[in-house]
N, C-alpha and C positions, 0 to 999 in steps of 0.2 A: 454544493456543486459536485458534479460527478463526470465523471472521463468518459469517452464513449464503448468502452470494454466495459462495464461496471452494469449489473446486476440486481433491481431488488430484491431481498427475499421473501418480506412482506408486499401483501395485492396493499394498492394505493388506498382503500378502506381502513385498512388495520393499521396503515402508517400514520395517517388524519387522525385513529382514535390513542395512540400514543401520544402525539406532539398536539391536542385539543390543549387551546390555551386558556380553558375553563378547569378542566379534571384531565388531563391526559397526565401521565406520569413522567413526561421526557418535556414538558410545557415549562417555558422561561431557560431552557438549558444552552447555554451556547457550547456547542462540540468544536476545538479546535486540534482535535488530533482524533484518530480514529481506533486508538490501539497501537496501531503499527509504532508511535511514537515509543521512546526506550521509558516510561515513566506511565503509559499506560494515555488512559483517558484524560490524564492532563499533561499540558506543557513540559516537557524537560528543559528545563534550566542549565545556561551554557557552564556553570559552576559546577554541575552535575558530573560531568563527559570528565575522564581520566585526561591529566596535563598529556599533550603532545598528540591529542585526538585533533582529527585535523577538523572538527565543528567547530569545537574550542579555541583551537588555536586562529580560525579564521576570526571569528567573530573576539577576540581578544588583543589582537596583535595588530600594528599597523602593515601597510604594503610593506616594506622593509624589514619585519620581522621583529619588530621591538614592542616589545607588551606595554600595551595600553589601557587594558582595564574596561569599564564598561562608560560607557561616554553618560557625559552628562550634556541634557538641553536642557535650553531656554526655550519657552512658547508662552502663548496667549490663553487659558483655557474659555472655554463656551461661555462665561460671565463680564470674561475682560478683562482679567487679572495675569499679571503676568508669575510664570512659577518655574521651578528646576525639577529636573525628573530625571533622574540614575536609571538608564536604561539595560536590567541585565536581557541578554537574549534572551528568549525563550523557543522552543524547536517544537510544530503542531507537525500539523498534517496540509499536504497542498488541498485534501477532499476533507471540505468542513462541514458541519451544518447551523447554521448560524440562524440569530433572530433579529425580525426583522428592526428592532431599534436600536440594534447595535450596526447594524448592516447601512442604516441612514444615520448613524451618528458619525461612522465613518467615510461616509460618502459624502456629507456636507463638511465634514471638516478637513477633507482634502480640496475643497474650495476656496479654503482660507491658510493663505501663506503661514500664519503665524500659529498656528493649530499647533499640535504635539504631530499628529500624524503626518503633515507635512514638515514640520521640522526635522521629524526621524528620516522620513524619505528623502529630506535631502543631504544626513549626514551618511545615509548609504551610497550616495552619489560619489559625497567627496572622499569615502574613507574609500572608495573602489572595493566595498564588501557587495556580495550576493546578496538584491535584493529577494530572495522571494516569498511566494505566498505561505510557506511552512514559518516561518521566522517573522515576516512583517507584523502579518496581522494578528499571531499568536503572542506577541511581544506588546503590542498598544493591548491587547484588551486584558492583559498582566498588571499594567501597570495604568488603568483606565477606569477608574468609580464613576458608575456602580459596575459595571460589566464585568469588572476580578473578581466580583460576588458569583456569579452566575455560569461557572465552570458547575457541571456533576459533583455532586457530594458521593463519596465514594464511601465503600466498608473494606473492610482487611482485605479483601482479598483481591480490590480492584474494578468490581460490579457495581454498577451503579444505585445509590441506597433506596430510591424511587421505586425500583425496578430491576432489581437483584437478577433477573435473569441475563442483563446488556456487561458484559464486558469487552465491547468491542461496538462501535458503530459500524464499519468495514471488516469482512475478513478480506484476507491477503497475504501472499506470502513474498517476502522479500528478504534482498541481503543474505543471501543462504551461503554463499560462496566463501564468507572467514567469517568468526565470530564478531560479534556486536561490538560496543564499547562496555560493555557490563556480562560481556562472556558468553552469552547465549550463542545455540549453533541448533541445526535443526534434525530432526532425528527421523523425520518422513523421508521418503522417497519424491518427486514431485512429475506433472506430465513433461514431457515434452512435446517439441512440434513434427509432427510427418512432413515427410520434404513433400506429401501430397495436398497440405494443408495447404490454405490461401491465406494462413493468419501468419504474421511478422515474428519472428523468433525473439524472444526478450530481452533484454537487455541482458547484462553477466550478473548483474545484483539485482534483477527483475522489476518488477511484479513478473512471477512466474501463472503460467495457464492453471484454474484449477476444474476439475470433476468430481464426479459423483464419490471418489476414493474421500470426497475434501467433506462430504455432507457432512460427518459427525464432529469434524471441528468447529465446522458453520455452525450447525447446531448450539456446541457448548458456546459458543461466544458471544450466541445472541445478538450477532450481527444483522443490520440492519438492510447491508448490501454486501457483495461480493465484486472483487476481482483479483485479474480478470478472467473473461470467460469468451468461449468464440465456441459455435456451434460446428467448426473444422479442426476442433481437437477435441473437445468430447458433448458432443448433441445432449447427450440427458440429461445433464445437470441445466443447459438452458432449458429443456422440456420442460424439468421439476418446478422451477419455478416461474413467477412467487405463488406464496402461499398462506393461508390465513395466518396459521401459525406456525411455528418450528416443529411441534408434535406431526403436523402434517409430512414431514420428509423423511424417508428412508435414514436410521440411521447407520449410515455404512462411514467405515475407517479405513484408513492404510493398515492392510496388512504388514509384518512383520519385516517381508521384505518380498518385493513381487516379480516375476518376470516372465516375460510373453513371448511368444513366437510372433517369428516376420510375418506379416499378410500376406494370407497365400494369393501367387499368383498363377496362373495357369500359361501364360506369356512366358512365364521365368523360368517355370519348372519344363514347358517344352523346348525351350531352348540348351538348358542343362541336359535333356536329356537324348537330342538332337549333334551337341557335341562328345557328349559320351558315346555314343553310337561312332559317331565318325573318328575318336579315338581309339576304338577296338577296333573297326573297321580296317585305318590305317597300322593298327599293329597286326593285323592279320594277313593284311597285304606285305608286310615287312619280314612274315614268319615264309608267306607260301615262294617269297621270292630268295630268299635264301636256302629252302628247302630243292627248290629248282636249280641252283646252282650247286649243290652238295649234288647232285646226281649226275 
């Protein structure tokens, strides 16, 4: 699923021959984070997050503030048998990409009270935690055979082993405003919005606007898609793409550190220089009238 700011970077050809569920290299993969998660291509675990992070703490604590651990259900699984499942959280991404029989495993089994997935949905109810789609659905298919199987196999460095060029399905940058829960802070500069712009200013932890400054991180991450982007803060990075492959994009970076001049206006600058005039004017008027009075 993708937000309406969000961007292919691959043309819809080249994305078909990746996820081919014959030979594509990304075939049978369920994506349930996109990178931006703190643990990379997979789930981060609420056990992960430093004590008195406030993830952690939500998803551990009741309304009242008294730690309660990770709940245990009772449910029905798809055979008929009834089972207990220690649900730790787990934290994706709200932009997943999922496969189609995990996507009707969970669709039919929210039709049946006694499922696990509605079981979990409705201890989200009663416990008054945040149900959403970063934690729901990344949480059942953790703890869901065979679909635990079918997370990216990953290499040391986070890239997917299929496909060593993906370490990221989405680029994007957020959260930039304090550090993470595992320290990270960011070392770019990032756009902002012209008060000329028609596009909505970001939130304070974003997703921040990106361009063409952003191409060479797109690039290294092998990202799939981007956001976001609006053609009223920077037009050419929507121009560039998609594109067959990554080799096809300019590779441009954040400079060191960057700074521009205002857009010139010719409105601005004759006005400024419109009251300059009539600043010297009126001190000359101020000099010849004092000179008339000394004589």
């Amino acid at each position: 699923n993708l937000s309406g700011d969000t961007m292919p970077v691959l043309t819809p050809d080249r994305m078909s021959e990746l996820f081919d569920p014959r030979v594509g290299p990304l075939r049978g993969i369920n994506f349930v984070t996109s990178a931006a998660c703190e643990t990379g291509l997979h789930p981060t675990s609420v056990w992960e997050f430093p004590d008195g992070w406030h993830k952690k703490t939500h998803y551990t604590h009741d309304i009242d503030g008294e730690y309660v651990g990770a709940s245990i259900l009772d449910y029905v699984d798809d055979e008929g048998i009834e089972r207990s499942q220690k649900m730790d959280t787990y934290f994706g991404s709200q932009w997943m990409s999922l496969q189609p029989d995990f996507v009707a495993w969970l669709a039919k089994s929210l039709r049946r009270e006694d499922s696990l997935p509605s079981v979990y949905q409705e201890e989200f109810l009663d416990t008054d935690r945040l149900m959403s789609d970063e934690t729901f659905v990344s949480t059942l298919l953790m703890h869901t055979a065979p679909f635990n199987e079918t997370l990216p196999r990953l290499l040391s460095r986070g890239n997917v082993a299929r496909f060593p060029k993906m370490y990221a399905t989405r680029y994007e940058r957020m959260d930039e405003h304090y550090p993470t829960a595992f320290g990270l802070y960011p070392s770019n500069q990032r756009y902002d919005v012209p008060e000329s712009s028609l596009a909505d200013r970001p939130r304070v932890w974003g997703p921040y606007f990106l361009g063409v400054y952003d191409l060479a991180n797109i690039i290294d991450s092998g990202a799939l898609f981007i956001r976001k982007v609006s053609i009223t803060v920077d037009p050419n990075v929507v121009r560039l793409l998609p594109v067959r492959d990554w080799s096809d994009l300019p590779y441009i970076g954040w400079p060191d550190e960057i700074m521009i001049t205002e857009k010139p206006s010719w409105e601005k600058k004759k006005a400024e220089l419109i009251k300059k005039y009539k600043e010297k004017r009126r001190k000359q008027q101020v000099e010849e009238e004092e000179a008339a009075l000394g004589e």
